[in-house]
ZATI-998641 format. One record per residue: residue in three letters; residue number from 1; chain; y, z, x of N, C-alpha, C in turn. Coordinates in nm, 4 decimals. Atoms other than C-alpha are relative to their C-alpha. Last residue first. Example, Ala and Ser with C-alpha at 12.3 -4.5 7.8 and 13.67 -1.06 7.14 Angstrom:
! residues 2
   code   pos   unit        n.Y        n.Z        n.X       ca.Y       ca.Z       ca.X        c.Y        c.Z        c.X
    SER     2      A    -0.1190    -0.0060    -0.0820    -0.1060     0.7140     1.3670     0.1090     0.0730    -0.0770
    ALA     1      A    -0.1190     0.0000     0.0890    -0.4500     0.7800     1.2300     0.1200     0.0000     0.0900
//
This chain:
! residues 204
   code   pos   unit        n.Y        n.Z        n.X       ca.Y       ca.Z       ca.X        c.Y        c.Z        c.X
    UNK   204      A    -0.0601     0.1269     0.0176     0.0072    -3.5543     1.4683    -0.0833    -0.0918    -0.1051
    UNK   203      A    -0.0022     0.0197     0.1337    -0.1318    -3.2253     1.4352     0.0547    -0.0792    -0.0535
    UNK   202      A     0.1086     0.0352     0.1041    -0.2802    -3.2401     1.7632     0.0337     0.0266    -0.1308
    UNK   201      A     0.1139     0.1336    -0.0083     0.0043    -3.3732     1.9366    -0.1073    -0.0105    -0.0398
    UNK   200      A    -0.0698     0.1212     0.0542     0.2989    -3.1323     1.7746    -0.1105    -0.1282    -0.0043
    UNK   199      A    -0.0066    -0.0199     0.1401     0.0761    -2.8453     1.8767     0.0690    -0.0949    -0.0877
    UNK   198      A     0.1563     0.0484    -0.0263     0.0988    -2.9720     2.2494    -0.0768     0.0116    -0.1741
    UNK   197      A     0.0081     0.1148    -0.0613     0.4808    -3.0085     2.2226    -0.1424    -0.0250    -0.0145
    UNK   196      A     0.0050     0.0529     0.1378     0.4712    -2.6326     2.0566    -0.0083    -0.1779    -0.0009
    UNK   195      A     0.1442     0.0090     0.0826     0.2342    -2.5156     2.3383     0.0691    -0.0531    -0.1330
    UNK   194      A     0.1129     0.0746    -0.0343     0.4773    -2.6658     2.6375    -0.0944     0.0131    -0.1545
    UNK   193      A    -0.0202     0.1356     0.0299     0.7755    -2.5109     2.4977    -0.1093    -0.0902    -0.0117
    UNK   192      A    -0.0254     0.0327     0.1878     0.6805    -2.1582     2.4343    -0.0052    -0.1695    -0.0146
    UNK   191      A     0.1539    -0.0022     0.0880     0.5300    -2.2078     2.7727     0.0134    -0.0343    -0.1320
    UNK   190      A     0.0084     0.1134    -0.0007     0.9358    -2.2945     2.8815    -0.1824    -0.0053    -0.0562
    UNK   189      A    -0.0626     0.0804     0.0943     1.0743    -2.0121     2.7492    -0.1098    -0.1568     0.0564
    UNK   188      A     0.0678    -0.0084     0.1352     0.7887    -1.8074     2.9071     0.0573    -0.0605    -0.0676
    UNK   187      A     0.1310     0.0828    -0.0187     0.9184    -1.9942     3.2909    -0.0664     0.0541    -0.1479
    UNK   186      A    -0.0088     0.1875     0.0284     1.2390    -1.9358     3.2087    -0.1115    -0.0023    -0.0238
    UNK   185      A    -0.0322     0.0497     0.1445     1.2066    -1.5588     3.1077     0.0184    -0.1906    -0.0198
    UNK   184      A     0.1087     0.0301     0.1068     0.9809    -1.5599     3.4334     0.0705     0.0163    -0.0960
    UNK   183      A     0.0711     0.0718    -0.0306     1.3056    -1.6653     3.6562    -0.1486    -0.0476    -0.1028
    UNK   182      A    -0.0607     0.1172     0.0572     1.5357    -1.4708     3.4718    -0.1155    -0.1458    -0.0032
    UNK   181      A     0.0404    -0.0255     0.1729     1.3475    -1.1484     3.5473     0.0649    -0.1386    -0.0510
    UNK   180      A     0.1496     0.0009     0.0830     1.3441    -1.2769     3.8715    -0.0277     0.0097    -0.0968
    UNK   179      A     0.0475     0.1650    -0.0159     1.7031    -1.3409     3.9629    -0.1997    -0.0105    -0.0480
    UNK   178      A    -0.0489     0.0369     0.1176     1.8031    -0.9653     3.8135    -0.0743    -0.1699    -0.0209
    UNK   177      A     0.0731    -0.0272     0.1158     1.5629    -0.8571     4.0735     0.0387    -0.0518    -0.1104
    UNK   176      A     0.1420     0.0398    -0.0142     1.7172    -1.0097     4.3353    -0.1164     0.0388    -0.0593
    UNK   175      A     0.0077     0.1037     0.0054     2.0495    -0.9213     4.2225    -0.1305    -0.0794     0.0208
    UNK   174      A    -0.0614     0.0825    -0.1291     1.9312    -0.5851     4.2193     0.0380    -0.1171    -0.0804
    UNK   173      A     0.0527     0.0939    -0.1043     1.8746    -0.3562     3.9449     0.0483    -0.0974     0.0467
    UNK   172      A     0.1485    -0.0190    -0.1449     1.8954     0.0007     3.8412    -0.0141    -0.1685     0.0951
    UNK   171      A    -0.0635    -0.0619    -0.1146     2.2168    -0.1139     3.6283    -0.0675     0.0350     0.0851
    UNK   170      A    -0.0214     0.1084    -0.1391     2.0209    -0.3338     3.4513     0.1021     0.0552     0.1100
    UNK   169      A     0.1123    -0.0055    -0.1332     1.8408     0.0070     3.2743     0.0579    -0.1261     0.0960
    UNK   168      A     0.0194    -0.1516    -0.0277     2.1147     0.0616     2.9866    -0.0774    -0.0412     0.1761
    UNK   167      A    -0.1420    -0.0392    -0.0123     2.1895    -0.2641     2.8911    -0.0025     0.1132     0.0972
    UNK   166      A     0.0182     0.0697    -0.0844     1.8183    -0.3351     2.8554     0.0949     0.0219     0.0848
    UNK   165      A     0.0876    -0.0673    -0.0717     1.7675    -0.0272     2.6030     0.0161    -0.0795     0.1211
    UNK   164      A    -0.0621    -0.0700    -0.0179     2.0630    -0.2090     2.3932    -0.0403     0.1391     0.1320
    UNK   163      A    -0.1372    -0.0224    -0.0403     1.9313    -0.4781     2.3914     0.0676     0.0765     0.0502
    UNK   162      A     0.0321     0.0095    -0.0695     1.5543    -0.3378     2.2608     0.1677    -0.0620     0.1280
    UNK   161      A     0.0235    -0.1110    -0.0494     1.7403    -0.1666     1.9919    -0.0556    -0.0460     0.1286
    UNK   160      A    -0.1309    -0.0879    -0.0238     1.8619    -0.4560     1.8645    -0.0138     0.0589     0.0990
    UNK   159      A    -0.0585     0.0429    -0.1046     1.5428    -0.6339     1.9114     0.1299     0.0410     0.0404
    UNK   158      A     0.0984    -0.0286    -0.0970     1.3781    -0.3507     1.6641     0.0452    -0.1184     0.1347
    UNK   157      A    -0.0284    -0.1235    -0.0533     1.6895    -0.3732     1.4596    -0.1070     0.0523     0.1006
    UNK   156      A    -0.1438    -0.0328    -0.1123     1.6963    -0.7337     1.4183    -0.0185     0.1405     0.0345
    UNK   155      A     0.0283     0.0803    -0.1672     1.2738    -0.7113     1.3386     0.1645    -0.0629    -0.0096
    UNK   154      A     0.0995    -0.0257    -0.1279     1.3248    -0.3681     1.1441    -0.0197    -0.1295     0.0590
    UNK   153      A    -0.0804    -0.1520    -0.0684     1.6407    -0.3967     0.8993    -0.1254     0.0243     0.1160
    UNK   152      A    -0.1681     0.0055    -0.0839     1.5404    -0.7572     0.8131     0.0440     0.1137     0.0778
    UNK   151      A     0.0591     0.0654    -0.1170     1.1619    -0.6768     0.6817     0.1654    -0.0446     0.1346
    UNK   150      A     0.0584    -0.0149    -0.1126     1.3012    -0.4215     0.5172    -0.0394    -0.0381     0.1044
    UNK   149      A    -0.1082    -0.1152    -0.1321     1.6228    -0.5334     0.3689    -0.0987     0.0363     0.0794
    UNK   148      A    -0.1124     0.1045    -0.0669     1.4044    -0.8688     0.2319     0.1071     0.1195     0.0851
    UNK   147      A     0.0730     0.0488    -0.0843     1.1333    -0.6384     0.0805     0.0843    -0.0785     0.0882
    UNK   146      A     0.0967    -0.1096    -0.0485     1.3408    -0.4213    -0.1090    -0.0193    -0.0515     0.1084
    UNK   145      A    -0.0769    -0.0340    -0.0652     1.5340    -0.7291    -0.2221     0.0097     0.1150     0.0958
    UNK   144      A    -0.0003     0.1009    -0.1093     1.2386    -0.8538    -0.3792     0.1017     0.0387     0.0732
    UNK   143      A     0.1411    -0.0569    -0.1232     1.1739    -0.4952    -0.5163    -0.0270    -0.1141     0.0994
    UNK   142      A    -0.0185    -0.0863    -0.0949     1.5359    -0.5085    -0.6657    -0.0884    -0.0131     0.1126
    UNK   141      A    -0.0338     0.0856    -0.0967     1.4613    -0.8674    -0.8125     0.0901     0.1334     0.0616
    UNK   140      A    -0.1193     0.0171     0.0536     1.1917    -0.7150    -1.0280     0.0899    -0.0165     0.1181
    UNK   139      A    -0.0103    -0.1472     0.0139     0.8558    -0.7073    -1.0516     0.1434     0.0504    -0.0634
    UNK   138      A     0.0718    -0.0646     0.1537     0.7657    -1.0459    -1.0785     0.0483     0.1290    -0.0347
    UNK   137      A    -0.0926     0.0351     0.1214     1.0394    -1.0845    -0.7949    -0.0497     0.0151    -0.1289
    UNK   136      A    -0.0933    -0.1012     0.0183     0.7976    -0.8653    -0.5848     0.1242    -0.0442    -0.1325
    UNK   135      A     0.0621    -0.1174     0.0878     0.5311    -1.1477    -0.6301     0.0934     0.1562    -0.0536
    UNK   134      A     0.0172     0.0072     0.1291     0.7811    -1.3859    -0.5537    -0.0713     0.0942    -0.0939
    UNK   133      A    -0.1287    -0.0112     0.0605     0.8912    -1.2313    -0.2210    -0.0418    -0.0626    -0.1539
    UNK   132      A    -0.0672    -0.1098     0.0240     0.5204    -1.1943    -0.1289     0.1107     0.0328    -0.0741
    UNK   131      A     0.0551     0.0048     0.1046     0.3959    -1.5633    -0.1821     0.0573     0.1827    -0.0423
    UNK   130      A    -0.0595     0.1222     0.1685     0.7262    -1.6839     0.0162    -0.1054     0.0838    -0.0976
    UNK   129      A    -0.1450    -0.0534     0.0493     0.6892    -1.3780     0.3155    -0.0052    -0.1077    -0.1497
    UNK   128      A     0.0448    -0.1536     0.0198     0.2580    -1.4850     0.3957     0.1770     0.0186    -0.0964
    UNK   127      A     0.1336    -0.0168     0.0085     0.2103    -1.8811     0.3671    -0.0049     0.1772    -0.0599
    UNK   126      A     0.0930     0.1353     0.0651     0.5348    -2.0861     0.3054    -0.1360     0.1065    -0.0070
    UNK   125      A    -0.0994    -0.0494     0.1834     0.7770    -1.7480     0.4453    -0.0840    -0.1158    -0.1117
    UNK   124      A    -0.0185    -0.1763     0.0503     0.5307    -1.7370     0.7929     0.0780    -0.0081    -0.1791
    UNK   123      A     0.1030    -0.0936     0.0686     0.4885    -2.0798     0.8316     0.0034     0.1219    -0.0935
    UNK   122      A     0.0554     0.0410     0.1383     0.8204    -2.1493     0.7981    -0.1297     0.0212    -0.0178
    UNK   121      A    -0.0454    -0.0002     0.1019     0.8950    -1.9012     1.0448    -0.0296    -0.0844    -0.1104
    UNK   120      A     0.1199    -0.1277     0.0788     0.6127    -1.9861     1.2800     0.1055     0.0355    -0.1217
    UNK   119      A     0.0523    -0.0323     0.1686     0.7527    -2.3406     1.2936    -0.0950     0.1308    -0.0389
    UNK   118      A     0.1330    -0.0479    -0.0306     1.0332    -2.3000     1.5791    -0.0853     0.0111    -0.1529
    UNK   117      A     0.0703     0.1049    -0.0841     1.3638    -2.4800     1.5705    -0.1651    -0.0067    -0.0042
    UNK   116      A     0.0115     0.1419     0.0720     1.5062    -2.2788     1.3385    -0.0691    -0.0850     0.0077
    UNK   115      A     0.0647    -0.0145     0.0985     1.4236    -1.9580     1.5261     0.0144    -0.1006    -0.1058
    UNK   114      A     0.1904    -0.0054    -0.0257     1.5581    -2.1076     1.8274    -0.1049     0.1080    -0.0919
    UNK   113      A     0.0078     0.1988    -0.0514     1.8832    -2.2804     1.6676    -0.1686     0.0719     0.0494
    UNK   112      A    -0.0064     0.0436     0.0910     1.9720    -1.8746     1.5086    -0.0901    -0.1327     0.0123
    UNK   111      A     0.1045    -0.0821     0.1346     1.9084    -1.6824     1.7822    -0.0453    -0.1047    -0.0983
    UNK   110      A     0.1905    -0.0223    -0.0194     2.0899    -1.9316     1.9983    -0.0948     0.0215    -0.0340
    UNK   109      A     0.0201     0.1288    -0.0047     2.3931    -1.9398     1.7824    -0.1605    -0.0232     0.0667
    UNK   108      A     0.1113     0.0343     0.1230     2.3809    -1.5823     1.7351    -0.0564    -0.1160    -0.0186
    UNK   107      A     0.0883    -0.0920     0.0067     2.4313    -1.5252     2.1117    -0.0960    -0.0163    -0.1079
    UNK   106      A     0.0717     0.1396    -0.0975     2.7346    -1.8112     2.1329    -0.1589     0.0797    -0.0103
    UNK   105      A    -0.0275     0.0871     0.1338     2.8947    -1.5239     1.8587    -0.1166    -0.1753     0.0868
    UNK   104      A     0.1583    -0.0254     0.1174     2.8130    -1.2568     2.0866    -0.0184    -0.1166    -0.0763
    UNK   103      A     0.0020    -0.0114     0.1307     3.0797    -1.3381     2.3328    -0.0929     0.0025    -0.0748
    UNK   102      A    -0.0298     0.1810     0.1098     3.0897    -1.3033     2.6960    -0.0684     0.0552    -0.1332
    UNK   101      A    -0.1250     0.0598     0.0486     3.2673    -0.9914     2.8643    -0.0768    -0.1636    -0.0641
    UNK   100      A     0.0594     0.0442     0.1026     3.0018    -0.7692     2.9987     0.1248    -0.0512    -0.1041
    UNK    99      A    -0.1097    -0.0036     0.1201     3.1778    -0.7174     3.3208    -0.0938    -0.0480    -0.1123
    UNK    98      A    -0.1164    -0.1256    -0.0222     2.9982    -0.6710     3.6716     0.0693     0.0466    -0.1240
    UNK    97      A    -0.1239    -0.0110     0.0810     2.7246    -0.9294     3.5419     0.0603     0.1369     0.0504
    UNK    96      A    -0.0097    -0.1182     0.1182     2.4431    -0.8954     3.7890     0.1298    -0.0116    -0.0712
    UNK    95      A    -0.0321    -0.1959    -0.0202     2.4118    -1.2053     3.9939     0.0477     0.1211    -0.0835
    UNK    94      A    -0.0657    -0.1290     0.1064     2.2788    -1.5405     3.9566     0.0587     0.1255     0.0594
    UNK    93      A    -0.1342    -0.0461    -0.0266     2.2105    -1.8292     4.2261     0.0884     0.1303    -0.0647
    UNK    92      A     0.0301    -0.0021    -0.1226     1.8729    -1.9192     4.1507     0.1208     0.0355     0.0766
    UNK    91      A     0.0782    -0.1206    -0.0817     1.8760    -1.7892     3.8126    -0.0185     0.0119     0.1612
    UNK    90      A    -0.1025    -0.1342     0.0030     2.1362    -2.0171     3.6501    -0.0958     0.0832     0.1125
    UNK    89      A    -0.1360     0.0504    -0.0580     1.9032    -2.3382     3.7367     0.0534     0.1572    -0.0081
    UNK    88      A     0.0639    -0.0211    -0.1676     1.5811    -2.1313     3.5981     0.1333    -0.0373     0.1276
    UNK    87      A     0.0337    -0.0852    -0.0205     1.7645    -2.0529     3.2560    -0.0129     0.0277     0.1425
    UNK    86      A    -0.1589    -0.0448    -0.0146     1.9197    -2.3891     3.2196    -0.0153     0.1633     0.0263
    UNK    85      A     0.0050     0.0753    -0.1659     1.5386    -2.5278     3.2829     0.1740     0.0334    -0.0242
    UNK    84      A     0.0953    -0.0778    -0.1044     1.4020    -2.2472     3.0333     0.0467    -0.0930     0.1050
    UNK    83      A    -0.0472    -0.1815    -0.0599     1.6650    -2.3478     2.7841    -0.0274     0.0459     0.1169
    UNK    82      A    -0.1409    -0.0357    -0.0496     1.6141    -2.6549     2.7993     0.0512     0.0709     0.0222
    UNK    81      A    -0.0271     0.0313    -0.1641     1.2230    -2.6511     2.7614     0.1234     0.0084     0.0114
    UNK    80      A     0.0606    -0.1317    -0.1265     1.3032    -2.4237     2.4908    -0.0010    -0.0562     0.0838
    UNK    79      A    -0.0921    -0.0425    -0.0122     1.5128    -2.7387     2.2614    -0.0296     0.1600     0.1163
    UNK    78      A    -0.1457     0.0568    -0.0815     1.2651    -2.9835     2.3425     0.1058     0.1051     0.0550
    UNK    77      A     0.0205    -0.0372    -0.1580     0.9887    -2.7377     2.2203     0.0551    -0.0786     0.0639
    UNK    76      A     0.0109    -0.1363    -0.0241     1.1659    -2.6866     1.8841    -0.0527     0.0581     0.1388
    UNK    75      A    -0.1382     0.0164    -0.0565     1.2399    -3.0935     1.8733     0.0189     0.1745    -0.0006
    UNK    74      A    -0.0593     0.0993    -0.1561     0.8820    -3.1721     1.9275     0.1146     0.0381    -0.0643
    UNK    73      A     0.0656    -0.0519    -0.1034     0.7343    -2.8163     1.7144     0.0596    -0.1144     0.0838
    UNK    72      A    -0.0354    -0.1261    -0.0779     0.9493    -2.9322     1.4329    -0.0382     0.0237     0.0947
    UNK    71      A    -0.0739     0.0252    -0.0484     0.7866    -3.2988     1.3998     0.1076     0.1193     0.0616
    UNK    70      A    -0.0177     0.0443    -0.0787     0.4865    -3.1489     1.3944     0.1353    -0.0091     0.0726
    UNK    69      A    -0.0035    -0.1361    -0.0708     0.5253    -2.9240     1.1098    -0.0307    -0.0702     0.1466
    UNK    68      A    -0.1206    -0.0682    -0.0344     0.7049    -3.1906     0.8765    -0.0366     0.1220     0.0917
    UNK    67      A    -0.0691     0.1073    -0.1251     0.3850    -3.4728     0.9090     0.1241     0.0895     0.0379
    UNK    66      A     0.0556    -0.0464    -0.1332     0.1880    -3.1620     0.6815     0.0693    -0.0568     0.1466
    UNK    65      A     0.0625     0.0948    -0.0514     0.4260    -3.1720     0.3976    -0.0369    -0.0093     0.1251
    UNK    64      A    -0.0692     0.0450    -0.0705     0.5106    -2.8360     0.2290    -0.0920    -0.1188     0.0635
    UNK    63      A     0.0249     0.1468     0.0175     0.3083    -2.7588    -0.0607     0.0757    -0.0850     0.1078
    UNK    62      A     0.0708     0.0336    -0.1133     0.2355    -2.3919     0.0350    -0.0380    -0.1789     0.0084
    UNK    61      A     0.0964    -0.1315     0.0206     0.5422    -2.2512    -0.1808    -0.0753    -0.0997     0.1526
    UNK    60      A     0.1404     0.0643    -0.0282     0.7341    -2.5246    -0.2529    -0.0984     0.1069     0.0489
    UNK    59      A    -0.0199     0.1749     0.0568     1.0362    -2.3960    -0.3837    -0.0829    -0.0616     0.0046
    UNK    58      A     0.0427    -0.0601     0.0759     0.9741    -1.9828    -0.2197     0.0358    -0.1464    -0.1683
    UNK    57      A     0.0958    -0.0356     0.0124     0.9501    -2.1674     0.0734    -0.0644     0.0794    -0.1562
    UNK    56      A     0.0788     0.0683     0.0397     1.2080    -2.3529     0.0555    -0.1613     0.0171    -0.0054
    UNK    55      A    -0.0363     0.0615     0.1048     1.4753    -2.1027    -0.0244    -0.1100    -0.1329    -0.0145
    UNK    54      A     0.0150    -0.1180     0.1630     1.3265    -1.8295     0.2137     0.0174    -0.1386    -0.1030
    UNK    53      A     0.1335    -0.0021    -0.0758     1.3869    -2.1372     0.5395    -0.0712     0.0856    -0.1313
    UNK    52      A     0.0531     0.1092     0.0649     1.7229    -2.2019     0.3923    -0.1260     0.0322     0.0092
    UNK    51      A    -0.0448     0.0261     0.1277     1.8285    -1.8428     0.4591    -0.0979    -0.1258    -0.0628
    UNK    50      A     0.0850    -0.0618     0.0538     1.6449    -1.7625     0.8032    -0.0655    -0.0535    -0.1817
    UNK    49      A     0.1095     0.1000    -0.0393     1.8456    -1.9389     1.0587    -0.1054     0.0489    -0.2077
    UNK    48      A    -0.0784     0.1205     0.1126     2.1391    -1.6857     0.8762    -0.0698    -0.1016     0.0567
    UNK    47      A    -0.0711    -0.0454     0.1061     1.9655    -1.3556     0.9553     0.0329    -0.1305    -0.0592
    UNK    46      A     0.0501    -0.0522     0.1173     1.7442    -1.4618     1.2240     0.0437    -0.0183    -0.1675
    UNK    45      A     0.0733     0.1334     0.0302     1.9819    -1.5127     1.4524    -0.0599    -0.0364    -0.1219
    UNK    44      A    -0.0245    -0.0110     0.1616     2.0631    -1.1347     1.4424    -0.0163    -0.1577    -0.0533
    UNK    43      A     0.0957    -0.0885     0.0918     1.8499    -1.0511     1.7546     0.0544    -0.0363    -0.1455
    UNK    42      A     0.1050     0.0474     0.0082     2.0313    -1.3482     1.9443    -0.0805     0.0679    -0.1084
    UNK    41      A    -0.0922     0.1269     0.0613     2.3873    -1.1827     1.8588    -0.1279    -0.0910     0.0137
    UNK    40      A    -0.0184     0.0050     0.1495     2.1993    -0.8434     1.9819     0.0437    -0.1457    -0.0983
    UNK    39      A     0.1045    -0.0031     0.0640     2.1552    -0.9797     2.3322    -0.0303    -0.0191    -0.1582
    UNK    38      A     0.0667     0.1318    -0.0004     2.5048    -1.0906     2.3469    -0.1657     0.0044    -0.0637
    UNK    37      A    -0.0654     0.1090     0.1417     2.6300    -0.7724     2.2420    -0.0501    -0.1403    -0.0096
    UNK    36      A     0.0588    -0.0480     0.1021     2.3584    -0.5863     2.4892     0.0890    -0.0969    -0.1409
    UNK    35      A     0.0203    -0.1236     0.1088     2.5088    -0.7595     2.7784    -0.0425    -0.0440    -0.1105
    UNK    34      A    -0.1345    -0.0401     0.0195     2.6135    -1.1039     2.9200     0.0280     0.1476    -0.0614
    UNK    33      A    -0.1092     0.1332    -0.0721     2.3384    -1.2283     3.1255     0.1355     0.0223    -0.0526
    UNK    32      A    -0.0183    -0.0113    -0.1623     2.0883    -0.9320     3.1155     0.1135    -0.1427     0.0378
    UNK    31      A    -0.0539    -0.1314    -0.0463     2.1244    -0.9473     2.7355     0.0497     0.0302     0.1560
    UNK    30      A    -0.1472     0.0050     0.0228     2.1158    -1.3101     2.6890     0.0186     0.1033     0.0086
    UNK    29      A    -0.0635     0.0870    -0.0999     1.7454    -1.3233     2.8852     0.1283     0.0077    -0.0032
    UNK    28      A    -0.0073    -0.0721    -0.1633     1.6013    -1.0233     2.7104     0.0810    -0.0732     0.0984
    UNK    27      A    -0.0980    -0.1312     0.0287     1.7155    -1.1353     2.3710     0.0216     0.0664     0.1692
    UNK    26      A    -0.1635     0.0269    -0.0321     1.6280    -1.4890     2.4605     0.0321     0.0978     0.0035
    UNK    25      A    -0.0665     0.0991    -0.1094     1.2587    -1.3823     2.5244     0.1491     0.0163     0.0194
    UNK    24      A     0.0435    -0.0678    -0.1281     1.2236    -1.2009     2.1656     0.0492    -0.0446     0.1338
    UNK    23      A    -0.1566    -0.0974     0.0318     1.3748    -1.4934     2.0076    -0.0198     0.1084     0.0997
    UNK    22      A    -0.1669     0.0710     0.0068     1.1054    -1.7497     2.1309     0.1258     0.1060     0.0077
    UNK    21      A    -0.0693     0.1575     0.0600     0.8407    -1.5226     2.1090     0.0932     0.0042     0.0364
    UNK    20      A    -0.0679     0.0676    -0.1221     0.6109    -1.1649     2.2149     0.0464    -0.1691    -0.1163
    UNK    19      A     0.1149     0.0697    -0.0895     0.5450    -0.9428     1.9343     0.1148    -0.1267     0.0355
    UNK    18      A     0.0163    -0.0717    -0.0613     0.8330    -0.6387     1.8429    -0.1385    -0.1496     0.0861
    UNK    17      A    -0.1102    -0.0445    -0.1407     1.0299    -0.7881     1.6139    -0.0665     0.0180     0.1068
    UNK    16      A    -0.0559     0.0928    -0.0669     0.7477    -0.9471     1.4220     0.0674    -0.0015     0.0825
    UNK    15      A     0.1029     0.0185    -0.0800     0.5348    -0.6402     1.3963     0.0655    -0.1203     0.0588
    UNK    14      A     0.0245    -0.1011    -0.1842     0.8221    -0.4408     1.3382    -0.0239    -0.0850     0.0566
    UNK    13      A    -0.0990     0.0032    -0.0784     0.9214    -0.6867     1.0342     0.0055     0.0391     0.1634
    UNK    12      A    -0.0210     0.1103    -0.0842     0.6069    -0.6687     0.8671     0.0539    -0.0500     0.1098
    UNK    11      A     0.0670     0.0418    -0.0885     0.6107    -0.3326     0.8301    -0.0341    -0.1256     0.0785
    UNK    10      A    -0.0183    -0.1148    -0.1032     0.9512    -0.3138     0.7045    -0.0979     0.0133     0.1019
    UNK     9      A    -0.1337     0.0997    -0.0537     0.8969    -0.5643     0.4309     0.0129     0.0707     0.1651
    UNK     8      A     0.1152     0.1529    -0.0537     0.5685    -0.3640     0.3603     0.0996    -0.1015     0.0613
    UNK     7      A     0.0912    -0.0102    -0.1055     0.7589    -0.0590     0.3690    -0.0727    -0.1203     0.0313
    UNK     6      A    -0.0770    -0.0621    -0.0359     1.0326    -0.1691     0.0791    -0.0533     0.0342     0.1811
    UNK     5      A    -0.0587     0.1545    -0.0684     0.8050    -0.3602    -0.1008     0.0660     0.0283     0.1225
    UNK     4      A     0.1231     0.0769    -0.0168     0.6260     0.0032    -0.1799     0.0353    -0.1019     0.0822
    UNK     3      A     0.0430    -0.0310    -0.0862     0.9485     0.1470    -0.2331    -0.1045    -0.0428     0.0968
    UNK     2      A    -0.1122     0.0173    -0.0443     1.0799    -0.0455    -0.4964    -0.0566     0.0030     0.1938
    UNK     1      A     0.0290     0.1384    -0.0365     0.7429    -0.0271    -0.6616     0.0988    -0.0517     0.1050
//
């Protein structure tokens, strides 16, 4: 049973690591801006954004109040448009980090504030992760814990890994390439923004 939770946590996880969002995005954007440590420090976000988010979901389950998924989406697509217009600013002038010398710890912070910010996580632990982790706790509070290393150990370790793959390849490229990839990570930070702003107004 252990096991079982164990993969399903795990599968989940990929699918999240690995499809396009918010976090995603930053990883690519804080990697190419201060290295793979930075990246990573977005990828682990997650981890401690995450906590409360489990604790009220598996508290209220799917009773959460409908006026609280709005108001997320306006101060979750506040906080992307900013990004994406401190993104585009930096980008027009950028140039390849020579030194991967800034700190991870400003990395998780990000991670952390734009998976907070954003309501697919509570979705997600209110609708699919909350009814799961209890069912496993029926079981026993290994097989919830099963499910909680898997899904954890594959979407940080699947943006990990993507970090660390980024690291690797920005040495192929220009300043004038580096300024582009910046350019459309603004401009998808800032979509993110636009559709949770627009998702805020019809579920107002």
């Amino acid at each position: 049973m252990m096991l079982t939770f164990l993969l399903l946590g795990a599968g989940i996880g990929l699918v999240s690591g690995v499809s396009p969002g918010p976090v995603l995005t930053l990883v690519v954007t804080e990697t190419m801006r201060g290295g793979w440590l930075r990246g990573a420090g977005v990828a682990a976000g997650p981890l401690l954004a995450d906590g409360p988010i489990i604790i009220l979901a598996v508290s209220v389950m799917r009773e959460v109040p409908a006026q609280l998924v709005p108001a997320i989406s306006v101060i979750g697509g506040i906080f992307l448009l900013y990004l994406a217009l401190t993104t585009a600013v930096t980008a027009r002038r950028a140039t390849l980090p020579k030194t991967q010398n800034r700190s991870a710890r400003g990395g998780v912070l990000t991670g952390m504030l734009a998976r907070a910010l954003g309501p697919h996580p509570y979705l997600f632990w209110l609708l699919v992760g909350g009814p799961i982790l209890l069912q496993a706790q029926q079981q026993s509070w290994l097989a919830a814990t099963a499910f909680l290393v898997g899904y954890y150990a594959t979407i940080v370790g699947s943006n990990v890994g993507l970090a660390l793959v980024l690291h690797r390849w920005m040495r192929l490229l220009s300043d004038k390439g580096y300024r582009a990839v910046l350019l459309v990570a603004s401009l998808i930070l800032a979509t993110y923004g636009v559709v949770l702003l627009g998702r805020a107004d019809q579920t107002a």
